[in-house]
C-alpha positions as CSV (number, residue, x, y, z in Angstrom):
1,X,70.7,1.5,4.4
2,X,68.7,3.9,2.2
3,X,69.9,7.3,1.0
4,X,68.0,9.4,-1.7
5,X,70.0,12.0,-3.5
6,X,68.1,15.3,-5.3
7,X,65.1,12.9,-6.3
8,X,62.5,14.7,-8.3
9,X,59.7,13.4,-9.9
10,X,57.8,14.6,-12.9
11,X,54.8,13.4,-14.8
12,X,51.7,14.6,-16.9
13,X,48.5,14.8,-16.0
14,X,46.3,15.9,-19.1
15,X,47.9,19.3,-19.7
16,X,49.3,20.1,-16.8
17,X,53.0,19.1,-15.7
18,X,53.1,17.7,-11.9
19,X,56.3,17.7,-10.2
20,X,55.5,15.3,-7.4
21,X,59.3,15.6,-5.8
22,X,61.1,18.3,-6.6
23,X,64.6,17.5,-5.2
24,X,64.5,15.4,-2.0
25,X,67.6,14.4,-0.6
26,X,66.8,11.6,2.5
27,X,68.9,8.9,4.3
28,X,67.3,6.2,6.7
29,X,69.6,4.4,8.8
30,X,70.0,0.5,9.1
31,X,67.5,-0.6,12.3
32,X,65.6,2.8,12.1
33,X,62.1,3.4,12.2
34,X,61.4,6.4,10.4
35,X,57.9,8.2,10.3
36,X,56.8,10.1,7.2
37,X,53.6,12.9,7.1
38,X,52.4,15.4,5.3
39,X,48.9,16.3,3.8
40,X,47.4,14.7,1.2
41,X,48.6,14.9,-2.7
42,X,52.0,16.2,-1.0
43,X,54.0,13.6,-2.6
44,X,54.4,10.7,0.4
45,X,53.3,7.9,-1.9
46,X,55.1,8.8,-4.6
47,X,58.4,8.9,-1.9
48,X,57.7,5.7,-0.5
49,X,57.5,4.1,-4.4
50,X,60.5,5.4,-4.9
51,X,62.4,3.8,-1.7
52,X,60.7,0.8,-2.7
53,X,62.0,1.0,-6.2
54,X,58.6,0.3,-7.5
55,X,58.6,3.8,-9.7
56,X,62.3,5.0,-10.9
57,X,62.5,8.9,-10.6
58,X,63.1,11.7,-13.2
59,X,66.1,12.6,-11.5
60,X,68.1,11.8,-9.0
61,X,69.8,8.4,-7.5
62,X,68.6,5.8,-4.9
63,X,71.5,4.1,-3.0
64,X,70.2,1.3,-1.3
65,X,73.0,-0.5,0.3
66,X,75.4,2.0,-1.3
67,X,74.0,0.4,-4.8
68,X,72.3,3.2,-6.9
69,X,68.6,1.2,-8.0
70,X,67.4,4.0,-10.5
71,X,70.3,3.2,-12.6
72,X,69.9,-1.0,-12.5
73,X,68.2,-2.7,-15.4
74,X,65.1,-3.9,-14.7
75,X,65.4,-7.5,-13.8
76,X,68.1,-6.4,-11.4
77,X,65.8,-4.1,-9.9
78,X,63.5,-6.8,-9.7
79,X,65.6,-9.2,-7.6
80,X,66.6,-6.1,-5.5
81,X,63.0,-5.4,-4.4
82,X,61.7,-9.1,-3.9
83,X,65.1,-10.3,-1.6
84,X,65.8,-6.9,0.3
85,X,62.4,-4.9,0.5
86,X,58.5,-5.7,1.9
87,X,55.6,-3.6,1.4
88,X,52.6,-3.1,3.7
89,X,49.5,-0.8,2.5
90,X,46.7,0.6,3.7
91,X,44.1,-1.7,1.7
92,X,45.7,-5.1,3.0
93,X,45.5,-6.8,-0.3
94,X,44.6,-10.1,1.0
95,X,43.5,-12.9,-1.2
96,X,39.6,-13.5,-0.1
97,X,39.9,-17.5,-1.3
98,X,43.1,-17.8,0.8
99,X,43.5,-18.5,4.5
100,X,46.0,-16.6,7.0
101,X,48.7,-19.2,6.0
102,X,48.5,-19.1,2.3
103,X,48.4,-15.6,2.3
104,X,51.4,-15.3,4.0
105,X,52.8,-17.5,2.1
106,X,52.1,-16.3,-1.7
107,X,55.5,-13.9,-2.2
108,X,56.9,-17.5,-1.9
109,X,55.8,-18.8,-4.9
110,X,57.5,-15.3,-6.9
111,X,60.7,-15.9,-5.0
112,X,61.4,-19.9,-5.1
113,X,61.8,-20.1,-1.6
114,X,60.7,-23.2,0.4
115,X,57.1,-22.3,2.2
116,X,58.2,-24.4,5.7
117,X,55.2,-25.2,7.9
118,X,57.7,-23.8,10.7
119,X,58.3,-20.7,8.9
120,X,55.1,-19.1,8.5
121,X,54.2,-20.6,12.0
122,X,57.3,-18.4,13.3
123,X,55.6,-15.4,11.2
124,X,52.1,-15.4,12.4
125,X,53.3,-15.7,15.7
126,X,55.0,-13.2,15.5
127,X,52.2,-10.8,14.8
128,X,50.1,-12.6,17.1
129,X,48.0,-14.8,14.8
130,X,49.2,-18.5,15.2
131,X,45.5,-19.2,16.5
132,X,43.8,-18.0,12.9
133,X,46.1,-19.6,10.4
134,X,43.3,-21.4,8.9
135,X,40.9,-18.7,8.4
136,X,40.0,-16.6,5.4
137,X,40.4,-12.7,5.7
138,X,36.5,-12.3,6.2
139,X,36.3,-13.9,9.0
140,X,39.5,-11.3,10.4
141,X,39.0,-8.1,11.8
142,X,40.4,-4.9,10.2
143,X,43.8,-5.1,12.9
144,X,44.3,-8.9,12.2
145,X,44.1,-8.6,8.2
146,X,46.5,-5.6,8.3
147,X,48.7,-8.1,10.9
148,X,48.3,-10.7,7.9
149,X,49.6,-8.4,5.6
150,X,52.6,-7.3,7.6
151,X,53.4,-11.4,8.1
152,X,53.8,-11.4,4.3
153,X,55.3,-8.6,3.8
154,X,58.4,-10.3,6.4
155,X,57.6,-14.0,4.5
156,X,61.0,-13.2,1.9
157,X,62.7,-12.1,4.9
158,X,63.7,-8.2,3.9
159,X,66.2,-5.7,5.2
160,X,63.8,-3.0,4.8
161,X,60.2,-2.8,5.1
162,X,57.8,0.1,3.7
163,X,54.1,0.7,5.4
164,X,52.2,2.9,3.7
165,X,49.6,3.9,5.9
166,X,49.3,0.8,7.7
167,X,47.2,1.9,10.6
168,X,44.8,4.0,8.4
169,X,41.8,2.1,8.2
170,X,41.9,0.7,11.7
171,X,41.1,2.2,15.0
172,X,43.0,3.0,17.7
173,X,43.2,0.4,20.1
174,X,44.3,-1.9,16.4
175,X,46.9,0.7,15.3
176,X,48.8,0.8,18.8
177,X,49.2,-2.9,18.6
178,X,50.1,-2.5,14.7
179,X,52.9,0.4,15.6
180,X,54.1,-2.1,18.7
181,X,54.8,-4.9,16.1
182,X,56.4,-2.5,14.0
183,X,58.4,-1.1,17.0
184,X,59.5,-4.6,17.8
185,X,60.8,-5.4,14.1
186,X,62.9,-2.3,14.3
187,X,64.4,-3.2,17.8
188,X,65.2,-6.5,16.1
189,X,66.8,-5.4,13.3
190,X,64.4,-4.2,10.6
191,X,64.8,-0.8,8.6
192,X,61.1,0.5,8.4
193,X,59.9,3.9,6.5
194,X,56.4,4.4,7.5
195,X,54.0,6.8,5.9
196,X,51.1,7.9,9.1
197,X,48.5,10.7,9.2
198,X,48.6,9.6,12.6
199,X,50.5,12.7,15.0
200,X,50.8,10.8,18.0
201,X,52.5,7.4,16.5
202,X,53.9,9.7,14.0
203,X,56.3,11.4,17.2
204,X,56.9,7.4,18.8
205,X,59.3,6.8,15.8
206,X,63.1,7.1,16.0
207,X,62.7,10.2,13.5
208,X,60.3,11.8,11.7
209,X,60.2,14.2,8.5
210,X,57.6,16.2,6.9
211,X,56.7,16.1,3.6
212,X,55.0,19.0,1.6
213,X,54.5,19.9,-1.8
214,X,57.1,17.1,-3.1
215,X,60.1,19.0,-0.5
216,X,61.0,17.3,2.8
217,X,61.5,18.9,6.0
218,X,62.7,17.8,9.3
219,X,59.6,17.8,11.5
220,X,59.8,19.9,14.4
């Protein structure tokens, strides 16, 4: 589904010259549920933007589908990212204004496709949250917000989807019944790369590699 081939990833930062990736060859199979750590400032954001083809890299190529994205123009790249790939983050990124349903619901207005009642009924059932549809995300906990966000994230109806920290911000008891939704997309079909500090849902995942100082390593 996704392979990466010698990425590397340079930028400046006032005088200094980072290399965030320096040569990171990865493949994630179609269905898998793949687990990325590492410490902080060791490059896992950066990895994950570039699966997600939201940053191109310096150097290297990203096959998704056997299609290499960091050589697409843009607007290719573009439809690429909004019909095969959803995001999830550790901030949620909800609309305060909006309830549950609308929320869901907003990629739909970027992608033209119809917003059926029974869709995004489907969606929030799915994550558990058919009974809040109408309310606003301050009046959702931390695990049902981040459940929000992983309903829109499915709304476009991706191959792949990419979690960047999802559970870090909730506590446990929330982030086991995050990773079990997760789980469960992946059983039915879903490709998911997640990024955890989180050891012990970290080792639940089909696979796991390490990332540190922009190199990946198999975990042990």
């Amino acid at each position: 589904m996704i392979e990466l081939k010698g990425i590397e990833k340079h930028y400046r930062r006032g005088a200094e010259d980072v290399r965030a990736l320096r040569g990171v060859d990865l493949s994630v199979d179609k269905e898998e549920l793949l687990a990325i750590t590492g410490p902080s400032g060791a490059g896992k954001t950066t990895l994950l933007h570039i699966l997600g083809c939201l940053d191109q890299p310096t150097h290297g190529e990203v096959l998704i589908d056997g299609v290499d994205a960091s050589r697409m123009p843009e607007a290719e790249v573009v439809k690429l990212r909004r019909d095969k790939i959803g995001f999830v983050f550790q901030q949620f990124y909800l609309i305060p204004g909006l309830s549950v349903y609308d929320n869901i619901a907003l990629p739909l207005l970027f992608s033209k496709k119809p917003a059926t009642p029974e869709k995004l009924t489907k969606l929030a059932q799915t994550v558990g949250l058919e009974h809040r549809l109408d309310h606003v995300p301050s009046q959702l906990s931390g695990g049902e917000m981040q459940r929000t966000a992983i309903a829109r994230g499915l709304v476009n109806e991706p191959e792949i989807l990419l979690a960047d920290e999802p559970t870090g911000n909730l506590d446990s008891e929330n982030s086991e019944k995050i990773f079990e939704i997760l789980r469960s997309l992946s059983n039915n079909g879903l490709t998911i790369v997640m990024i955890t500090h989180n050891t012990d849902l970290a080792a639940r995942a089909n696979r796991t590699v390490h990332i540190k100082d922009g190199l990946v390593h198999t975990a042990e």
